[in-house]
N, C-alpha and C positions, 0 to 999 in steps of 0.2 A: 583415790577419788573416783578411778574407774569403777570398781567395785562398788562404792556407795549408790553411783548412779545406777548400775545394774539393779540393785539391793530395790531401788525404787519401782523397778518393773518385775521385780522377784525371781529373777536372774544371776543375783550375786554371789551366790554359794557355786550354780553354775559353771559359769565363764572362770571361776577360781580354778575349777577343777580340770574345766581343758585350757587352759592358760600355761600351756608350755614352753613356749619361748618365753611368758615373760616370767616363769618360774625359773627359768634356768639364768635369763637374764640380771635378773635379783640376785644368784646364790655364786655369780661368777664379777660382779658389778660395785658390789656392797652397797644394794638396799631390803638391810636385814628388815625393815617395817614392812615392805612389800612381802617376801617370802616369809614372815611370819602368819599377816593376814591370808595368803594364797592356801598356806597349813593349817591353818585354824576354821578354814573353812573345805577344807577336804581334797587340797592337793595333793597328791600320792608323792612321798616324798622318795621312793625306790624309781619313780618314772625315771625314762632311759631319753637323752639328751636329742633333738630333733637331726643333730650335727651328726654326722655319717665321719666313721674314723675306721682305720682297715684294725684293729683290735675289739675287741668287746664294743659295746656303747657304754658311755659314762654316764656315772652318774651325776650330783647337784654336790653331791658331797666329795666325789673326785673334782669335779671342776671347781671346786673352792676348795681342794686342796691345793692343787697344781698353780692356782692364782692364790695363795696362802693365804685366805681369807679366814683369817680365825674368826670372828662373829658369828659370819653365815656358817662354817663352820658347827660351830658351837648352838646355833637354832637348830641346823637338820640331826645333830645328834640326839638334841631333847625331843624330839619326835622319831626317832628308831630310824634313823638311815645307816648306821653301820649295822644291825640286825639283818640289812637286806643289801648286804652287799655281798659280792661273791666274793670266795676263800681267793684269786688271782687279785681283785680289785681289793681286800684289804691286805696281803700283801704289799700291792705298791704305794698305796698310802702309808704304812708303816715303814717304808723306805724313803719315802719322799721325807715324810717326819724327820729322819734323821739327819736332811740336808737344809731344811726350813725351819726355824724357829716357831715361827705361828703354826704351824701345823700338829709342831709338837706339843709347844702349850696348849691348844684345843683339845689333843688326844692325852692330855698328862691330866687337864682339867676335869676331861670326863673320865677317865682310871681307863683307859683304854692303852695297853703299852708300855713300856718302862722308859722314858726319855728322863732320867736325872742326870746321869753325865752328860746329856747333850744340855739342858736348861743349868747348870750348876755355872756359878761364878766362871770368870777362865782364871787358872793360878796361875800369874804370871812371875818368871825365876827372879830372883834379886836383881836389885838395881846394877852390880858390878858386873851380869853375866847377860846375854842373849837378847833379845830384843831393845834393852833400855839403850844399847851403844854406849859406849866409853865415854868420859866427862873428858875431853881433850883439852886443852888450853886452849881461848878463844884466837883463832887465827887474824891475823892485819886485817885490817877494814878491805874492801874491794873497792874499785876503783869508783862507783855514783855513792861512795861509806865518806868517803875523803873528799874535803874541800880543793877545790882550784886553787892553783898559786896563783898569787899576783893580784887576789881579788878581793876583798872585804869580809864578805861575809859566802865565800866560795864562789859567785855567781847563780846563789838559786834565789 
């Protein structure tokens, strides 16, 4: 809506393109509508993050990784935001991927990476072995299982 109103004083392409908190805001938030219009009208999608960090500055596309934002995600890669990222920063997104689902799917969707064993079914061993636990015979009721003596209908 801010935009539109901009758009009316001929402004709105503008204010898209120095709108960096609320571009980073969008892509860490999930309001993929907002960081798609911000891009479409000429926000720099490699801009480096307002937030001061004793590493590199991040990017929009690291900061929707790290918040596993696949959508936003998946907008700044169809506009070149891994193209412009450094050999260190995609590194640790290709790491991160391996611990986060959504990150992975974003980066498997766009052919970026090989995550199939991480997105593959989990094969889980037979019901007789490892995680299913033993079929034990059902143990005596515990003591609120079992009605009161001496009472009707137990006292409940």
């Amino acid at each position: 809506m801010l935009l539109e109103l901009a758009d009316q004083q001929g402004l709105g392409d503008i204010l898209a393109m120095e709108a960096q908190a609320a571009f980073f805001w969008a892509a860490s938030q999930g309001h993929t509508d907002v960081l798609t219009q911000l891009l479409q009208r000429g926000a720099d999608v490699a801009q480096k993050s307002p937030v001061r960090t004793l590493d590199e500055p991040e990017t929009a596309l690291y900061v929707a990784a790290v918040g596993s934002r696949k959508a936003e995600m998946l907008v700044l890669l169809r506009h070149g935001a891994w193209d412009q990222e450094t050999e260190t920063a995609k590194k640790k997104m290709l790491e991160l991927a391996t611990r986060r689902k959504f990150v992975a799917e974003a980066f498997h969707e766009f052919g970026i990476g090989y995550f199939a064993e991480y997105l593959a079914p989990l094969n889980l061993p037979h019901r007789e072995h490892g995680i299913w636990g033993p079929a034990y015979p059902k143990k005596e009721k515990t003591h609120w299982e079992t009605p009161f003596e001496g009472t009707e209908n137990g006292g409940c």
